[in-house]
C-alpha positions in Angstrom: 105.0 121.3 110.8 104.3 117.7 109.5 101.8 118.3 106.6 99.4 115.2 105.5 99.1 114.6 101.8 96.2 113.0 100.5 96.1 110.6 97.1 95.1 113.6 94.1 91.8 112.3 92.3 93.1 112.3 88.7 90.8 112.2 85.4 92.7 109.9 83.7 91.2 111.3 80.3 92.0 115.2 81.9 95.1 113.4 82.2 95.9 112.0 79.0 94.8 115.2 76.6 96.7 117.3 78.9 100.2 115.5 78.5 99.5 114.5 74.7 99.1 118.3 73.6 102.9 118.9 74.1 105.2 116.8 72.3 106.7 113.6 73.2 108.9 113.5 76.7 111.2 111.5 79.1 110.5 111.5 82.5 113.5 110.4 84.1 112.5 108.9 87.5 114.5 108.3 90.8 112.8 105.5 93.1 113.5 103.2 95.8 112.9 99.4 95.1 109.7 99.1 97.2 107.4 100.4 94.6 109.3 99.6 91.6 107.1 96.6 90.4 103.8 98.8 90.4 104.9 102.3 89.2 106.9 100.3 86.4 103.5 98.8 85.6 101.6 102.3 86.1 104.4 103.8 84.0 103.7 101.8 80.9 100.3 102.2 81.0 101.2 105.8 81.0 103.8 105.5 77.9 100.6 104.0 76.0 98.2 106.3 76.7 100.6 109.7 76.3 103.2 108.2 74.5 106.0 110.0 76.2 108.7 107.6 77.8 109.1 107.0 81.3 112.6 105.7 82.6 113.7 104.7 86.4 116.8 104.0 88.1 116.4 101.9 91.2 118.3 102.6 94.4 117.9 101.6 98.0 116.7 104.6 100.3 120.7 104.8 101.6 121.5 105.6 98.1 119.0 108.1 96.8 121.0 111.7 98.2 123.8 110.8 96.3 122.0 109.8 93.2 120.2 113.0 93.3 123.3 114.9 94.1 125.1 113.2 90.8 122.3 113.0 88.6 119.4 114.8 87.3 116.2 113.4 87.6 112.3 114.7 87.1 110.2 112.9 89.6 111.4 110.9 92.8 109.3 108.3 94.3 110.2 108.2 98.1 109.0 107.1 101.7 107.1 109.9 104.1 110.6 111.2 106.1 112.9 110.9 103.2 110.6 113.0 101.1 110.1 115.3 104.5 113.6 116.0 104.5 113.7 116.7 100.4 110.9 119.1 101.1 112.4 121.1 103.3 115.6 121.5 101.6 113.8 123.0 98.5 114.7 120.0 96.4 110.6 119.3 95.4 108.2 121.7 93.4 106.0 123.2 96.3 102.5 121.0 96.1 103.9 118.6 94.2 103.7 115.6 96.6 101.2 112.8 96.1 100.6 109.8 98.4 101.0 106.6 97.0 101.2 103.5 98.6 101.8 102.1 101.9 103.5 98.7 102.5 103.7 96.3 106.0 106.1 93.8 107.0 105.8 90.0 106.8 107.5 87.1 108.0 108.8 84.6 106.2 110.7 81.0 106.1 112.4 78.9 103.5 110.7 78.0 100.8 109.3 74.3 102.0 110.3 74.0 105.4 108.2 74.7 108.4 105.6 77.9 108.7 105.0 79.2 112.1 101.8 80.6 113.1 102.5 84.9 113.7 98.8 86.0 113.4 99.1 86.8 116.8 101.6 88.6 119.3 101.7 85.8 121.4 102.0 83.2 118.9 104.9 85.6 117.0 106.5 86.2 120.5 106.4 82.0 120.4 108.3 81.9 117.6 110.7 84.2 117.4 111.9 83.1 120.9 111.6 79.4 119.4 113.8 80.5 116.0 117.6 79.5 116.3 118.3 83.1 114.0 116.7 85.7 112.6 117.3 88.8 110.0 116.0 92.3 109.2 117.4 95.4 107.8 119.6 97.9 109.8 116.9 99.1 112.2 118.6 102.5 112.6 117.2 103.4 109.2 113.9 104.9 110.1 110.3 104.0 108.5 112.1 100.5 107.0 110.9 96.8 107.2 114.1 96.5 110.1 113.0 99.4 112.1 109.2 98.3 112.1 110.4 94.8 112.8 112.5 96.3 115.9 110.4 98.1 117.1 107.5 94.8 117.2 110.1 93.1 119.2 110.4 95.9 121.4 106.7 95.8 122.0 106.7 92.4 122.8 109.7 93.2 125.0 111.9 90.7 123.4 114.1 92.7 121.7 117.1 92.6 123.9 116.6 88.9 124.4 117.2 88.4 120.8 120.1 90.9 119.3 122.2 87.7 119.4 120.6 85.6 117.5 119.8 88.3 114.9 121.4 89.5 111.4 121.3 93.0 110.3 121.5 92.5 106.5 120.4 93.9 103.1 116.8 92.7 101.2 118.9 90.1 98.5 121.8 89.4 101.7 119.1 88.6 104.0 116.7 87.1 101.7 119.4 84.3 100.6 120.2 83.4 104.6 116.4 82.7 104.8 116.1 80.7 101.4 119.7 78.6 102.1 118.1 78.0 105.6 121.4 79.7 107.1 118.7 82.3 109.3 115.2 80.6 110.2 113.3 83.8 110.1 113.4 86.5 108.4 111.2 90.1 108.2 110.8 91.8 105.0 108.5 94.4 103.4 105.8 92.4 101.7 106.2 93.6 98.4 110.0 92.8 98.2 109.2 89.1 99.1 112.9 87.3 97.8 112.9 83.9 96.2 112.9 81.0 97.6 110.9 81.9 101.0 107.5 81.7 102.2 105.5 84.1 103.6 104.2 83.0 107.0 102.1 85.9 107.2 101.9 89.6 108.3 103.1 91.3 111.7 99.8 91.1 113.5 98.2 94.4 113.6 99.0 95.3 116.9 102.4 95.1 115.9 102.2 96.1 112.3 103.8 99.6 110.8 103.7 100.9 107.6 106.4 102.4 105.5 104.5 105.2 103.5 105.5 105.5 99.9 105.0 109.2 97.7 106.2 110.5 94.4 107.0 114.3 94.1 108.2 116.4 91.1 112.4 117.4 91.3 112.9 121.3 91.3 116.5 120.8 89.4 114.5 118.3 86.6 112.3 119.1 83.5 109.1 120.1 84.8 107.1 119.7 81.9 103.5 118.8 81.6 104.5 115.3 80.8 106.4 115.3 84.5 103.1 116.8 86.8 100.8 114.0 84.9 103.0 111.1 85.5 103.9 112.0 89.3 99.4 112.2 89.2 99.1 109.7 87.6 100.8 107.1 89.8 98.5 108.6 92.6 95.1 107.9 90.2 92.4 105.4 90.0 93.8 103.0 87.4 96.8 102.9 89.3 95.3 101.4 92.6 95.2 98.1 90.9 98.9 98.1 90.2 99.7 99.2 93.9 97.6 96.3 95.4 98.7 93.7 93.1 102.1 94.3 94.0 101.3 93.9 97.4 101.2 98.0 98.6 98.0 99.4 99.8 96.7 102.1 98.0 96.8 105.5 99.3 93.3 105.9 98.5 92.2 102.7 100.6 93.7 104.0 103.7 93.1 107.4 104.1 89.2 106.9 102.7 89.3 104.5 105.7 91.0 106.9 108.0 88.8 109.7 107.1 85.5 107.1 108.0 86.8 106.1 111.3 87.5 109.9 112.4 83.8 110.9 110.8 82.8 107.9 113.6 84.5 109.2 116.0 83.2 112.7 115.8 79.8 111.3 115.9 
């Protein structure tokens, strides 16, 4: 049975005096590249404040079993079914799990050329149908920027009418065909925005999904004190900031809004 985590509520000063009373550590961290520009930020805030290290190696989700099954690592940082999966196969310390971060897909152009407007189905149905190519990731990977942008075609029951036209290529691959101008359109998590593009804007919320980002303790890695308070302390307070600015929503923003709009409804 699927099981809902919510975002711990960490004292950052519980926190601190907690992971400080043992000696200095390294928490060795497996994540994808999705969150990597907010927990590295989160992460050195932590270093600061505890002043044990923290140290990440960066893999794309198709990568992260074989890391895990060559390496050994403390903490992973992971999407909703990828940690599901870890889960079940014992890999995490039971109760470990934090929410983190969710992230949407946005469209984007080359970097000076024309924006189309997409802040509507209709107007995105316009222009897809209008673009001479497009690119996405492999939409067979589930709870990824290609799936979510598959599946909005499929809503707007396009999809067959444009697997011709479109590329099936990696973040930096299919970043570059948008930023040479090789592929007019391309759809790409909005926190992995490549350079030389322009965001046009967000799939419109109708069509939007979310891949759902969470960070977990290893079972085969240390599982010091310094370990638990980092994996927290990406899901605390002070860490919000650091999620948004890099473009993620904050666990904490969604489910508190989640949790009003079902109060609503009850009433």
């Amino acid at each position: 049975m699927r099981l809902f985590f919510r975002p711990i509520a960490v004292s950052v000063l519980t926190l601190i005096v907690s992971s400080t009373l043992v000696s200095a550590a390294e928490v060795r961290v497996l994540s994808v590249g999705s969150t990597q520009i907010a927990a590295k930020a989160i992460a050195t805030e932590f270093e600061k404040q505890t002043g044990h290290k923290v140290t990440f190696t960066i893999r794309p989700p198709f990568d992260i079993d074989k890391e895990l099954a060559e390496k050994t690592f403390d903490a992973v940082i992971l999407s909703v079914p990828a940690m599901d999966n870890h889960d079940e196969a014992g890999d995490l310390v039971p109760m470990s799990r934090v929410a983190l971060a969710r992230v949407g897909v946005g469209v984007v152009v080359k970097e000076g050329g024309p924006v189309p407007d997409v802040s509507a189905p209709k107007k995105l149905k316009a222009a897809v149908l209008a673009a001479r190519s497009l690119t996405h990731t492999d939409p067979a990977v589930p709870n990824t920027s290609g799936a979510i942008a598959a599946a909005a075609f499929a809503k707007l029951g396009i999809l067959d009418e444009i697997k011709e036209k479109t590329r099936h290529a990696a973040l930096a691959v299919g970043g570059e065909l948008v930023a040479k101008g090789e592929v007019e359109l391309g759809f790409f998590n909005l926190s992995e925005i490549p350079k030389g593009v322009t965001v046009a804007g967000a799939l419109p919320a109708p069509l939007q999904g979310y891949t759902v980002y969470e960070a977990a303790v290893l079972s085969k890695g240390s599982t010091t004190e310094a370990v638990t308070a980092f994996v927290k302390y990406l899901a605390s307070a002070p860490a919000a900031a650091h999620w948004s600015g890099a473009k993620l929503e904050p666990a904490e923003t969604y489910t508190r809004t989640r949790a009003s709009s079902e109060f609503q409804h009850d009433l």
